[in-house]
N, C-alpha and C positions, 0 to 999 in steps of 0.2 A: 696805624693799624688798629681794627678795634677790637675790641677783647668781649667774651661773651661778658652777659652782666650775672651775678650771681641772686637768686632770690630773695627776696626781704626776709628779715629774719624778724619771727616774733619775742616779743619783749617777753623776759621769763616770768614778770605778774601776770602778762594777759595770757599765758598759756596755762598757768595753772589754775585762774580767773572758770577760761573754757572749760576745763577737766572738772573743777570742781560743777559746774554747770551742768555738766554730760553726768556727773555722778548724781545730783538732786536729780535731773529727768528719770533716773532710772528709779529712783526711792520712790519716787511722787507715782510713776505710773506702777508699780512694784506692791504700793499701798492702797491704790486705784483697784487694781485687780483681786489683791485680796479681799477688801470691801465689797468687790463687786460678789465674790463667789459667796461670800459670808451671804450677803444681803438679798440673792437669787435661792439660797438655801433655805433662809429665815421665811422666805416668801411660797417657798414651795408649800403644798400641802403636805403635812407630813404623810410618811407611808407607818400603813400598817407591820407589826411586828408581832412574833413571836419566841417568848424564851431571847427576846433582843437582835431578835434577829428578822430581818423584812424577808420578803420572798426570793430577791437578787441572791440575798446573804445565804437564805438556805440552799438556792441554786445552785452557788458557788460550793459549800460546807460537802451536799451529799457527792457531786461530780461524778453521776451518772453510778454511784449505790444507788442501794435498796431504798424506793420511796416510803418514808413512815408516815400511817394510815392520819396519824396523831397532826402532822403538818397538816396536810390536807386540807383535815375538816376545821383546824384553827383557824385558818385565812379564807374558807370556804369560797361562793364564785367569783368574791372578789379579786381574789388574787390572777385572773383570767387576763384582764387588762396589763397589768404588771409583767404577768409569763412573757405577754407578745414582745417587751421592752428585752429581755435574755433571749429571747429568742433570735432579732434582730440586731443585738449587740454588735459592734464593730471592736476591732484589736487597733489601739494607735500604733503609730511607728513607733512611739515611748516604750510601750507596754512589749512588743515584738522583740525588741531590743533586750528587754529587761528580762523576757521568758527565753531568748538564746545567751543569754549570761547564764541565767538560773542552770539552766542543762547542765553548765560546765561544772558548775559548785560541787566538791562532793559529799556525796553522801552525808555524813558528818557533818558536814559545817554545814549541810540544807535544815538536819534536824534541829540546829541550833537555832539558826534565824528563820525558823517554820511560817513564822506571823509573819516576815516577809515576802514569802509565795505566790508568784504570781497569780492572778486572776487565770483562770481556765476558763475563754472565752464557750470552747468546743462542748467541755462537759458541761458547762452552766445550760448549756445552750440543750444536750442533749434531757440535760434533770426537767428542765424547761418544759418539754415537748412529753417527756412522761407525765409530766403533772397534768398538765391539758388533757392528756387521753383520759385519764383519771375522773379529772372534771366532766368530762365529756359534753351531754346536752349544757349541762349548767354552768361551762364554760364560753356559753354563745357570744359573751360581750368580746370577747377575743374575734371574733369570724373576721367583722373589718380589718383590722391589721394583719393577720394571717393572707386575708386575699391579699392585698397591699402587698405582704414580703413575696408570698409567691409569684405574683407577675414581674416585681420590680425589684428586686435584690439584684445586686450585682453578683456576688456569691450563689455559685451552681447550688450548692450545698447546705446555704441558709434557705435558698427555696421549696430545697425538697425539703428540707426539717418541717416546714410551713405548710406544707400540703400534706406532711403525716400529720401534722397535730388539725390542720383543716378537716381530714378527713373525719375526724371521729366528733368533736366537736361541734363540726358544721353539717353533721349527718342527715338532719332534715331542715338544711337550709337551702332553698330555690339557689340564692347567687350568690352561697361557695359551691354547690356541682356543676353553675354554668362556666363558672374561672377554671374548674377542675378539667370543664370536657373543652374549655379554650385552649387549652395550657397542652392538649394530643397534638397541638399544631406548632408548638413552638420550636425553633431549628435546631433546639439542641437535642438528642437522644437522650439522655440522660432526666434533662427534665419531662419529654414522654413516657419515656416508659416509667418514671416515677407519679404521673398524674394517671395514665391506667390501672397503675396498684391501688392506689388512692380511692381512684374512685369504685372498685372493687370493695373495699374497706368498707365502704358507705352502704352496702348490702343492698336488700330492697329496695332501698331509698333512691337507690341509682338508676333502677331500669329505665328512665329516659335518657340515660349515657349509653343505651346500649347498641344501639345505630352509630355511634361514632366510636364505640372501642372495638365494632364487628368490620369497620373501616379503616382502623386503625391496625386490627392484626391482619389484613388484607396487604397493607400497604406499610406495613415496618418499612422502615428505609435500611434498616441492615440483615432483614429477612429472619430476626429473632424474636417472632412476637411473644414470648413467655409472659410475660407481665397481664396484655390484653385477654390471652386466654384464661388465665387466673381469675383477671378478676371480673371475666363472665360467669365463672363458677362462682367466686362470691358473691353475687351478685342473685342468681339462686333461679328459682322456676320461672318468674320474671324476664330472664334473660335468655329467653326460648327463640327469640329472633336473630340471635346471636349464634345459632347450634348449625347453622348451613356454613358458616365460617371456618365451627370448632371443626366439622365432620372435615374441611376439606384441609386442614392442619394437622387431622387425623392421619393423613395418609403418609404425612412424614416420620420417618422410625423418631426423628428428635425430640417428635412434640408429641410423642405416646402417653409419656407420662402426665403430663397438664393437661391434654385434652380430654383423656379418659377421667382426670380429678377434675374437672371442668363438667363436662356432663353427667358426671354423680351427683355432682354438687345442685344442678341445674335440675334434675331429677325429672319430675311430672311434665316439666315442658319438654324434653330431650327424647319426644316420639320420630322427630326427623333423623334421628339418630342409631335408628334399629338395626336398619342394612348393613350400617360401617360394626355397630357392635358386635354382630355375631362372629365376625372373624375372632375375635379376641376370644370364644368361646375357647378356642383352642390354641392359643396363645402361648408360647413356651415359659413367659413369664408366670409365675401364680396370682403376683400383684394386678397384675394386668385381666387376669380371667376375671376374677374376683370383683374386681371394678367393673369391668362388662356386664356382669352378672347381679351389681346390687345398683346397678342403673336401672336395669331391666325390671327389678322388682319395683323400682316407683312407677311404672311404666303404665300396670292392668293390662286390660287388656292389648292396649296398644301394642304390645312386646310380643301378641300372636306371631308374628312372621316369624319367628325364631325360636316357636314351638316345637318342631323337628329337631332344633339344635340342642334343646333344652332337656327335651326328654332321653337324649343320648346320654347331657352333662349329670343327669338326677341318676339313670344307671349305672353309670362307668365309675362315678369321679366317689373320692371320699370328703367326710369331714365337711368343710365350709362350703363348697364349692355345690355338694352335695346336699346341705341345708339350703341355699337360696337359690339351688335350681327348683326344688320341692316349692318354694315361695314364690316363685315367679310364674310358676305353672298354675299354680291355687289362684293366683292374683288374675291370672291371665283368662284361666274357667270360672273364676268367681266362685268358688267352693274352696272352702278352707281344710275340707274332709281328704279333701286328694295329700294335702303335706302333711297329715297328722302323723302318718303310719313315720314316715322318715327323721320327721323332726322329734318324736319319742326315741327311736332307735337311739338317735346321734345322741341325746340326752343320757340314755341309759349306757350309752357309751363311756363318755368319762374321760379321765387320764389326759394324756399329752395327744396334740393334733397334727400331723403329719401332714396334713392338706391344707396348711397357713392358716391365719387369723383374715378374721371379719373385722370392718372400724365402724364400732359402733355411736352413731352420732345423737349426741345427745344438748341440750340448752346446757350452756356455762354456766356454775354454780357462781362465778363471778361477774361474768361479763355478761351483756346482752350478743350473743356470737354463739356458734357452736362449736364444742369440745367432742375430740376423737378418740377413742379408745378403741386397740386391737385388744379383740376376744377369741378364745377358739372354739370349735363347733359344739361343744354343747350347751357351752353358754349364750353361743347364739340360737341354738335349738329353745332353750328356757325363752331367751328373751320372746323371739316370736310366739312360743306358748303360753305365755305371760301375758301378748295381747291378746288373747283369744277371750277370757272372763269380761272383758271390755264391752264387749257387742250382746247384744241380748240374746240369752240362750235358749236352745231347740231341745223338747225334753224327748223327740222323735230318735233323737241318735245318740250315739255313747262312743266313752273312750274307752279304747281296748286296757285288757289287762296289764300293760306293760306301763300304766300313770303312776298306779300304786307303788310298783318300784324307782319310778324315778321321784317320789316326795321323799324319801329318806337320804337321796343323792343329794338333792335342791340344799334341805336343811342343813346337810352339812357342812354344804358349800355356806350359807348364810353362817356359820356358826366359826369356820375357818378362818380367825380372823390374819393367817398368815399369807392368807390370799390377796390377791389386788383387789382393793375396793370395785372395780370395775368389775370384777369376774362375781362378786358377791352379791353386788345389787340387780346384775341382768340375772341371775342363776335363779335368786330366791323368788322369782319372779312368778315361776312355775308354782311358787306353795300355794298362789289364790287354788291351785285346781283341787283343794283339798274340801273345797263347801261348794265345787263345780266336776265331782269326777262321774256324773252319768249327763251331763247334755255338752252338745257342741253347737257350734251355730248352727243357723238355720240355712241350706242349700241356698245357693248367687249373692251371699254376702261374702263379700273379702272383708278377712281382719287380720288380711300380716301385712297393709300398706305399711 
């Protein structure tokens, strides 16, 4: 009978022989590797620092704080190339592992081993993309990689970080707005409707994107175009080919609000837009009249069809509504003398406005973009009196008696300084009329565009 046979058995020198063997391969490649890392670091160029710290470093430190102005201009456009690297950063399985331990830690003992902390892939990434906006033109050495993460990241969400920080940086670059107006085509929503904000963002710069975002809020594939109608408004008179889109977006109660901020924004070009706006004349919203009404004033004459409506809104209505029906009428006859009468009233009026605020738009003290400030009507009554000393003056006509009282309001509006700087700078506007209070313009000049 035969019996199984049992395995050889190894000799206990040549087992420990192998072990020790299997232990030198691990030193030898263990020593290998650390050399290698040493020797790829020594080789790298070094990076730039500040205060000891590179741009990763700082990216990491502030995690989506306040950017200090101080960094900035330390590391100045170079640090541009560096951002795209935080930007595109990847989390290992190591690192994931390490930041769902950290969570568990409490309190207390996180504070203690603080310098242990995980890397904040999300906020580095987000410090990253404010920096670049910062930078803005003179972050251009950034465009290539930026195109790059936005077509080709695996990450929905590192794309879109890559197409905000695209946007402002690569403002007047040909191909980052052709990847911007590629990218309305790509099968994710998320990344559409984040490449027509984007390219809204780019202002001016974009009006050849505007056949394809007037295509795009035609054809939303989930029937929400908010982003496309934005960012034809940002996009500004420019995007006048765009407003037979806005108008017919107009007629959904959803999209009131963006389309009417859409064709404010769009202004001079948004004559195709007349017929839809007079409804709004009477509009139960305030927001909504208001907005009809200070489109109409960029309009001139164009805005005639709605003369009828207008000259109802300048009798009935008070306060704002009241001041740029009076504007849009002047703008529309081309005489500045038809709104003088009303726009003194409302001036000489004063106090609190019961008939909502005006936004008045004006160039960012910061940024190249424009800043909105609500005003009430007689601060908007100044402002457009204020552009009046502008245009060269007719010593044929005068202003009534009622200028003289309103320079004492003006000044003390300027002098108020408990007032919103807003309300201070439009108000005081009206004091030019103190070395201009016996001419006004000359009849078929507009000067309240």
């Amino acid at each position: 009978m035969e019996t199984e046979s049992s395995p050889p058995q190894i000799p206990a020198q040549a087992a420990q022989a192998q072990k020790a063997r299997r232990l030198l391969l691990r030193v030898v490649f263990l020593f290998l590797l650390i050399n290698g890392v040493i020797l790829y670091r020594v080789l790298q160029e070094p990076k730039p620092t500040y205060n000891g710290l590179t741009v990763a470093g700082w990216c990491k430190r502030i995690n989506l704080g306040p950017l200090e102005p101080q960094v900035v201009n330390a590391f100045g456009p170079g640090a541009a190339s560096l951002l795209v690297e935080v930007v595109d950063a990847k989390r290992s399985l190591l690192k994931r592992g390490w930041s769902a331990i950290w969570r568990r830690i409490p309190d207390a003992l996180r504070k203690k081993i603080s310098s242990l902390q995980p890397y904040d892939v999300v906020g580095a990434r987000g410090t990253a993309v404010q920096w670049l906006i910062e930078l803005g033109a003179d972050g251009r050495e950034a465009i290539p990689g930026l195109m790059h993460i936005a077509q080709h990241a695996n990450d929905v969400y590192v794309r879109c970080s890559a197409m905000s920080a695209l946007s402002f940086v690569g403002a007047d670059s040909p191909e980052a707005l052709k990847v911007l107006v590629n990218l309305l085509n790509d099968p994710d929503v998320v990344i559409t409707d984040n490449a027509a904000l984007r390219l809204g963002q780019m202002g001016p710069a974009a009006k050849n994107a505007v056949p394809a975002l007037a295509r795009y809020l035609e054809s939303h594939p989930q029937g929400k175009p908010f982003n496309p109608i934005t960012a034809l408004g940002y996009i500004g008179p420019t995007a006048s080919e765009g407003v037979p889109a806005i108008v017919r977006a107009l007629k959904d109660p959803e999209f009131h609000a963006n389309s009417l901020y859409a064709l404010n924004r769009i202004g001079a070009g948004a004559g195709a837009a007349v017929p839809s706006l007079v409804p709004f004349l009477e509009h139960e919203d305030p927001r909504f009249r208001v907005l009809a009404l200070d489109t109409l004033r960029q309009l001139g004459p164009l805005a005639r069809p709605a003369l009828t409506d207008l000259l109802n809104v300048r009798k009935t209505r008070i306060g704002v509504e009241r001041v740029l029906a009076a504007v849009v009428i002047a703008n529309i006859e081309r005489d500045s003398r038809l709104a003088l009468p009303i726009l003194l009233e409302e001036f000489d009026r004063g106090g609190s406005d019961a008939g909502g605020s005006w936004q008045l738009q004006v160039p960012s003290f910061t940024r190249s973009e424009v800043a909105s400030y609500g005003i009430l009507s007689p601060d908007a009554a100044a402002w457009f009196l204020g552009w009046i000393p502008r245009i060269v003056a007719s010593p044929r006509a005068r202003f009534g008696g009622s200028t003289k009282t309103s320079i004492p309001y003006g000044q003390s509006l300027r002098t108020c300084f408990n007032r919103e700087r807003t309300s201070r700078t439009s108000s005081t506007s009206i004091l030019r009329c103190k070395s201009w209070l016996k001419s006004v313009l000359p009849p078929n000049q507009s000067c309240l565009r």
